[in-house]
C-alpha positions as CSV (number, residue, x, y, z in Angstrom):
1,X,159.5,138.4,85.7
2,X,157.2,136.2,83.0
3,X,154.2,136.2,84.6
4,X,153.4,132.3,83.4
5,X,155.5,131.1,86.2
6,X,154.5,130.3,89.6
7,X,157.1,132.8,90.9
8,X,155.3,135.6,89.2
9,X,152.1,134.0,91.1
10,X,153.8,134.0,95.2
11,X,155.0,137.3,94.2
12,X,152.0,138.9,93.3
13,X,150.3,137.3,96.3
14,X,153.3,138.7,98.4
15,X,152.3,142.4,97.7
16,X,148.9,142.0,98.2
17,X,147.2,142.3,101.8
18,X,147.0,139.4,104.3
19,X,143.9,139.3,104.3
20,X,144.0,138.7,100.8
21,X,146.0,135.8,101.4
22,X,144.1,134.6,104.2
23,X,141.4,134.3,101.9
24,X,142.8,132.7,99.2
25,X,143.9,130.2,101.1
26,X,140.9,129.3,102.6
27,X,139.7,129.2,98.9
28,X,142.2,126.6,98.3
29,X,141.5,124.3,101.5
30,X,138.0,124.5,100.9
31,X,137.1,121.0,100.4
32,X,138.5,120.5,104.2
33,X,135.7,119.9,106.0
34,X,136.9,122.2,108.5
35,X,134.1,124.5,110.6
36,X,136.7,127.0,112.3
37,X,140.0,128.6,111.1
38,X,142.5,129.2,113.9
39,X,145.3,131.9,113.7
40,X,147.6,133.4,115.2
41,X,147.1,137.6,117.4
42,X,148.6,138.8,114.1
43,X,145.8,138.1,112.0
44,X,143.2,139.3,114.7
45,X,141.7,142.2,112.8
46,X,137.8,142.6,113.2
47,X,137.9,143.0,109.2
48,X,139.6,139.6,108.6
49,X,137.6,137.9,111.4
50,X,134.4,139.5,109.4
51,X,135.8,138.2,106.2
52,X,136.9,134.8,107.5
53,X,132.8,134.8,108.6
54,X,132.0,135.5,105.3
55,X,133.3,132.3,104.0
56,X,131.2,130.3,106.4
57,X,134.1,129.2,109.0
58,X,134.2,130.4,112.7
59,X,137.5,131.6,114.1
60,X,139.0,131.2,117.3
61,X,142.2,133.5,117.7
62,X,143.6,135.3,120.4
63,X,142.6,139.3,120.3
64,X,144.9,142.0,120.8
65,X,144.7,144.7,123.5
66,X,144.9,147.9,121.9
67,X,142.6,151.0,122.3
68,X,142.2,151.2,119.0
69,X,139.8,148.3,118.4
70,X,136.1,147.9,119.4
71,X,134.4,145.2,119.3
72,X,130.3,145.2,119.2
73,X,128.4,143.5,121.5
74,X,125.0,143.8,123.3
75,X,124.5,147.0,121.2
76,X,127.4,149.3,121.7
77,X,131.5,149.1,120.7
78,X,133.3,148.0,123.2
79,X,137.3,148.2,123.5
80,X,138.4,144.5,124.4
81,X,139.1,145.2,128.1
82,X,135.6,146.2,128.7
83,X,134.5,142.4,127.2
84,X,136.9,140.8,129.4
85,X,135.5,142.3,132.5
86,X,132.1,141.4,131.3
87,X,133.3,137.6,130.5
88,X,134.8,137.6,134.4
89,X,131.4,138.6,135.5
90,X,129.6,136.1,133.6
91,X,132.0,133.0,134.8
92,X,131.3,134.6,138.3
93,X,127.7,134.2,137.7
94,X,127.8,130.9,136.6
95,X,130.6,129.5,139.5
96,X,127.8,131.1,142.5
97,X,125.0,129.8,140.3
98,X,126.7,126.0,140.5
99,X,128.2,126.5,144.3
100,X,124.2,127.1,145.2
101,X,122.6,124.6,143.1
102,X,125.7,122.0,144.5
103,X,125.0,123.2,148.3
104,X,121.1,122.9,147.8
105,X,121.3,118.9,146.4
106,X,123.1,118.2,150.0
């Protein structure tokens, strides 16, 4: 394949990692004056979150449940189950806090 043409260019893009691509095409939409990237479960590795970070855009994905990855938070690695519980305890927090501050303006 001549490597001048733009087939040479997809298919050498095509073998590398998605990350990779990710990246590169975040290079390429960079005048978007976009603040977060959204993708799809597929994408939602910790290292192409970190990398996505490291081109100053936040990300908002879905994470998968597996017990292979940890995320870290408060100090520790966490699998994502553990986080979620965490999250369900904060909302809880937060609906009693409102309930109360609600019952005590009555």
């Amino acid at each position: 394949m001549d490597k001048r043409t733009i087939a040479y260019k997809r298919r050498t893009e095509a073998m590398g990692s998605t990350t990779d691509a990710l990246i590169n095409l975040l290079h390429c939409a960079a005048h978007i004056p976009a603040k977060y990237v959204l993708f799809d479960s597929w994408f939602a590795h910790p290292k192409t979150i970190l990398r996505v970070k490291q081109e100053k855009r936040d990300v908002i994905c879905m994470l998968k449940i597996t017990e292979k990855i940890h995320y870290h938070y408060n100090g520790k690695w966490q699998p994502l189950q553990e986080l979620r519980k965490l999250a369900g305890d904060i909302a809880d927090a937060k609906n009693r806090d409102h309930r109360f501050n609600n019952s005590s303006n009555t």
